[in-house]
C-alpha positions as a Python dict, from the first residue, in 0.01 Angstrom:
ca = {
    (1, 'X'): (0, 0, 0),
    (2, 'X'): (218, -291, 155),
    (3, 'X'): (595, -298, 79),
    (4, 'X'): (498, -661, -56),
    (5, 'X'): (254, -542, -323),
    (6, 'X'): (499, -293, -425),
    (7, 'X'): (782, -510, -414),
    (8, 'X'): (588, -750, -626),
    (9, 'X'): (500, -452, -823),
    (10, 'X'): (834, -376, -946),
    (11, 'X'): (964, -736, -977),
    (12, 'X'): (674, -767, -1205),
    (13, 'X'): (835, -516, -1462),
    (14, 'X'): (1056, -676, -1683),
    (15, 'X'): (1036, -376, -1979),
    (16, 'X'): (830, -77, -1944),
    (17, 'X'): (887, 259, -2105),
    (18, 'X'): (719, 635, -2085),
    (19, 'X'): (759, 935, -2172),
    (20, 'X'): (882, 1148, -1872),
    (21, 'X'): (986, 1527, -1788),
    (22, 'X'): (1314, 1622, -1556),
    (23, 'X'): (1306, 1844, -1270),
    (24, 'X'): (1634, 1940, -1218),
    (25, 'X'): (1825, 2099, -880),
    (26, 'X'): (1921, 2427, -1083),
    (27, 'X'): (1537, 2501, -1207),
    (28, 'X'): (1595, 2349, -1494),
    (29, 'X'): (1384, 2102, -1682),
    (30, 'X'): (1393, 1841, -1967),
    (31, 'X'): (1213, 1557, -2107),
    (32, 'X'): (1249, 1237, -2315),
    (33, 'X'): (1198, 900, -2322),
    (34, 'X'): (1277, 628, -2063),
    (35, 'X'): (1323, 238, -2123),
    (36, 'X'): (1345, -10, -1877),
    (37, 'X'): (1451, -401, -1901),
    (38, 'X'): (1518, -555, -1541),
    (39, 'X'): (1726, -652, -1389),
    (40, 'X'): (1992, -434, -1430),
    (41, 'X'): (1913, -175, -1732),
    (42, 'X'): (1735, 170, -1771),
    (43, 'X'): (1764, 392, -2130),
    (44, 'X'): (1705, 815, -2110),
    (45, 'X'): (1703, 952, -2391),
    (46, 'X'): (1651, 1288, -2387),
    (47, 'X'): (1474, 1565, -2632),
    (48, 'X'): (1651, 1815, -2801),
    (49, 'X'): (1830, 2080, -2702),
    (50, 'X'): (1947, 1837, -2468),
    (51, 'X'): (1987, 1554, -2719),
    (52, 'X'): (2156, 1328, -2425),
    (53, 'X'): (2152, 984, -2316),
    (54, 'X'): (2219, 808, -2016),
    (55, 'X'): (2262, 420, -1998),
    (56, 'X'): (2243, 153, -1715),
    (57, 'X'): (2358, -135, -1797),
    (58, 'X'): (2628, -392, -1725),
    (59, 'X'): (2698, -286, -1395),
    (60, 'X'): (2782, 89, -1475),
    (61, 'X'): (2588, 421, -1556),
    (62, 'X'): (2694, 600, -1901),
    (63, 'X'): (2596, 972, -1908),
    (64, 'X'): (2654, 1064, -2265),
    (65, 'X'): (2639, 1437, -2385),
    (66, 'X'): (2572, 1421, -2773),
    (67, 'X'): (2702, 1784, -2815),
    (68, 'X'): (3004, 1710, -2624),
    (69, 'X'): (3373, 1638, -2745),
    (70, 'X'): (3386, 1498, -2355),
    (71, 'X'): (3404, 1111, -2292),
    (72, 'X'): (3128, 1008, -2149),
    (73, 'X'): (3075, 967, -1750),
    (74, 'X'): (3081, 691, -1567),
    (75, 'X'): (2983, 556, -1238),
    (76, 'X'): (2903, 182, -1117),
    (77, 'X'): (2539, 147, -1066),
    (78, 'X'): (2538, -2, -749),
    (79, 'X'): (2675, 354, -620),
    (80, 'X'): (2307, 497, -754),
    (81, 'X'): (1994, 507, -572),
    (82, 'X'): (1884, 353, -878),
    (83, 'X'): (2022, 51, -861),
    (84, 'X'): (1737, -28, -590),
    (85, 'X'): (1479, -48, -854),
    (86, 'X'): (1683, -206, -1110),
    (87, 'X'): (1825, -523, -885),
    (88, 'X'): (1703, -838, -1004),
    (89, 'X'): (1513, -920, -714),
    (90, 'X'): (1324, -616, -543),
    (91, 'X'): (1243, -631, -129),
    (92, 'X'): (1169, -351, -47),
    (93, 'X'): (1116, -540, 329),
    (94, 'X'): (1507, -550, 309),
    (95, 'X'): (1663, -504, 658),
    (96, 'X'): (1706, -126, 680),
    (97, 'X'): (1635, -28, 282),
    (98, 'X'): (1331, 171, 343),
    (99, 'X'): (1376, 496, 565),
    (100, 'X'): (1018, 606, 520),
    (101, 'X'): (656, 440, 364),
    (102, 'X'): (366, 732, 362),
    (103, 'X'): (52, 835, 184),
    (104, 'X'): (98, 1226, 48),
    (105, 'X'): (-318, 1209, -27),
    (106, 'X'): (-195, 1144, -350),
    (107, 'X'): (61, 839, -396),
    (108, 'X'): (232, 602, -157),
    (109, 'X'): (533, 760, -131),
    (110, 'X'): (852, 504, -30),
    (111, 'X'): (1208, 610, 87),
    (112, 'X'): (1475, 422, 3),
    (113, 'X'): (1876, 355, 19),
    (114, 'X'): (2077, 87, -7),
    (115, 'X'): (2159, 9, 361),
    (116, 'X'): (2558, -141, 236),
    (117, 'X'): (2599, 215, 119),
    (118, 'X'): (2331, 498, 318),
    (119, 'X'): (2618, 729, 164),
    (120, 'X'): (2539, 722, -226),
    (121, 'X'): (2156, 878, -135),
    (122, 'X'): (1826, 766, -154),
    (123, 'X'): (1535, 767, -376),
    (124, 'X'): (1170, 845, -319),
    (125, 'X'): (978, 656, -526),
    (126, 'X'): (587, 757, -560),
    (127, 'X'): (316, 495, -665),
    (128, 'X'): (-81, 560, -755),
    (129, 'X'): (-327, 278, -654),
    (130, 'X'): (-598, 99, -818),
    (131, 'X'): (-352, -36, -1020),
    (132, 'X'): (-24, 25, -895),
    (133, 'X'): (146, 246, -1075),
    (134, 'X'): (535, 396, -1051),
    (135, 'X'): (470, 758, -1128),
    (136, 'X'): (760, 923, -1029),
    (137, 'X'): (1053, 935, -856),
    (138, 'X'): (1293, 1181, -714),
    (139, 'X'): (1723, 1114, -621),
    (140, 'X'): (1904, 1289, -361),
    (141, 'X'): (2303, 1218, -453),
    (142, 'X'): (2545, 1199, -190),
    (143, 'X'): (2587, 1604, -235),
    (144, 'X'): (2205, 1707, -137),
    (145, 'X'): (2136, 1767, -521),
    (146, 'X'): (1794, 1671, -607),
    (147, 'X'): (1668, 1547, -935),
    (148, 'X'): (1289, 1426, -997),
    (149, 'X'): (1105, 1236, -1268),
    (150, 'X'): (774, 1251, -1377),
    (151, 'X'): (634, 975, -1578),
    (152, 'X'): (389, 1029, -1844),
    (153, 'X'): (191, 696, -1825),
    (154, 'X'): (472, 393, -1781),
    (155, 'X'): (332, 118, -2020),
    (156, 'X'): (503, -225, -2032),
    (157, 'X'): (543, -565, -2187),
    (158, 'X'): (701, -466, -2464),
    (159, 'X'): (1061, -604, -2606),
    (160, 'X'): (1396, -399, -2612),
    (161, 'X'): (1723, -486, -2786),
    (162, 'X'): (1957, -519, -2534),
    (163, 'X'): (2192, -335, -2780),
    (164, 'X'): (1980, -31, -2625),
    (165, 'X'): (2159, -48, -2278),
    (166, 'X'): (2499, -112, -2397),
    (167, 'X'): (2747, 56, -2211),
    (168, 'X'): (3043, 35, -2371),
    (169, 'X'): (3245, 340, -2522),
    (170, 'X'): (3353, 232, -2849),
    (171, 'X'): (3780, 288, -2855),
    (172, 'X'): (3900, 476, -3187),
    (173, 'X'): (4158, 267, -3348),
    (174, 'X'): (4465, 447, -3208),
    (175, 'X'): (4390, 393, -2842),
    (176, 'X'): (4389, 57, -2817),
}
């Protein structure tokens, strides 16, 4: 598949969600549910035990333990890989984004970092054909660490509340 037809691809995703499962660095493995609603936002929302959620949205990434008396993290977005899919306009033709573009015998599998910053990581993002299809996708941080999703049929066209991606930590009345 071109980089066109899957840069049109994911431009063409305004909302999509799917149920998807987490391979994590450490063995360790989770699942939930992710939303999308480009540009700019992405819900996890993982299954118990895990019970967390992690936000994009308004420029930042939340990553919000429910069982935790911990703040949640925060990071910009545009210093994760996966602000590549989530930009409002996708080209994946971008001088220098794409470090690789092969065919696994299974998906087109496309490697990708933003070229202003090689140093936050890349993402490989793998696509079926006949239609196109994101299926999964798999980060390498800045540290080596590797995290993959699986997607569990991404269906789309639906409508989100963009109270769903809100970012914001709500303050408690004495720290204001």
């Amino acid at each position: 598949m071109s980089l066109d037809a899957l840069s049109d691809y994911l431009n063409g995703l305004q909302t999509a969600q799917s149920s998807f499962t987490q391979f994590n660095e450490d063995g360790s493995k989770s699942t939930g549910m992710l939303y999308i609603k480009r540009p700019g936002r992405m819900r996890f929302e993982y299954a118990p035990p895990n019970s967390g959620v992690v936000i994009a949205g308004s420029g930042a990434v939340i990553l919000h333990d429910k069982k935790s008396n911990q703040p949640p993290e925060t990071y910009p977005l545009k210093r994760t890989p996966l602000n590549l899919i989530l930009a409002r306009r996708v080209n994946l033709k971008q001088a220098k984004m794409v470090k690789s573009h092969t065919f696994d015998g299974e998906f087109t599998v496309v490697r990708a970092q933003d070229p202003k910053e090689p140093e936050i990581g890349f993402i490989d993002l793998m696509f079926s054909a006949n239609p196109i299809a994101l299926k999964r996708w798999i980060i390498t941080n800045e540290q080596g660490t590797r995290t993959a999703v699986v997607l569990d049929g991404l269906q789309t066209g639906m409508t989100f509340a963009d109270s769903m991606f809100e970012t914001q930590v709500p303050t408690r009345a004495g720290n204001r």
